[in-house]
C-alpha positions in Angstrom: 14.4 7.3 17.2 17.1 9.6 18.6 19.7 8.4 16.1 18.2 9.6 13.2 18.0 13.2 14.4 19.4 14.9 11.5 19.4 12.4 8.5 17.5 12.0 5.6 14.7 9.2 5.2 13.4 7.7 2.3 9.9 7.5 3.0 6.7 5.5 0.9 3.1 7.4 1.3 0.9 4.6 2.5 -2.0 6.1 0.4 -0.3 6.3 -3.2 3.1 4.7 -3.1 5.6 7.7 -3.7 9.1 7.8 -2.6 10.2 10.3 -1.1 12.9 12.1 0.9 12.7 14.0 4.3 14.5 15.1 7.6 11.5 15.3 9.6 11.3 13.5 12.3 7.6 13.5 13.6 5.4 13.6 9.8 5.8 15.1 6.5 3.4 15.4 3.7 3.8 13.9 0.6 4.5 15.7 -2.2 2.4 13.9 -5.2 -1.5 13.1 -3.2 -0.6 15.8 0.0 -1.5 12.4 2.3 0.3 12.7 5.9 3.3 10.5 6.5 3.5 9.8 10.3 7.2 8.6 10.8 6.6 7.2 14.0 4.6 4.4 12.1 6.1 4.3 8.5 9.8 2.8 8.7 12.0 4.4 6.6 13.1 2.0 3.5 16.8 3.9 3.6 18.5 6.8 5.7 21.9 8.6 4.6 23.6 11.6 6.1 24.4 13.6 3.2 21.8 14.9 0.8 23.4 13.2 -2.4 23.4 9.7 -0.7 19.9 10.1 0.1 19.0 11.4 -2.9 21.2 8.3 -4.8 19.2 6.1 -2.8 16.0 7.6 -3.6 17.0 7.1 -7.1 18.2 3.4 -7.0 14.7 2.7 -4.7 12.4 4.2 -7.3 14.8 2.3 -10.6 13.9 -0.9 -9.1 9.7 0.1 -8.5 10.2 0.6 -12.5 11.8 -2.9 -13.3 9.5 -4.7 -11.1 6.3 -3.2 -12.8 7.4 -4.4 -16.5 
């Protein structure tokens, strides 16, 4: 996983669903149930190298969770 040294991940908590961004590389915790995200096993669903792409991407990523749920 050298080549994503540096970005930032769009990450889903396993236990509750959230999306999320990070630049860890290793874990991070997730910000709404405090569950531990081990990046090793949980893919990221988007990376970008600037913090408005991610955070554009986090925003598309959670507009279509909305859609799909009505």
């Amino acid at each position: 996983m050298g080549k994503a040294r540096g970005l930032y991940k769009v990450v889903r908590c396993r236990r509750c669903g959230w999306l999320q961004l990070t630049t860890a590389e290793k874990a991070t915790t997730c910000k709404r149930c405090g569950a531990r995200i081990e990046l090793r096993s949980a893919r990221p669903l988007a990376m970008a190298r600037s913090a408005e792409e991610a955070r554009e991407m986090l925003v598309r990523l959670k507009a279509r969770r909305v859609e799909r749920a009505y």
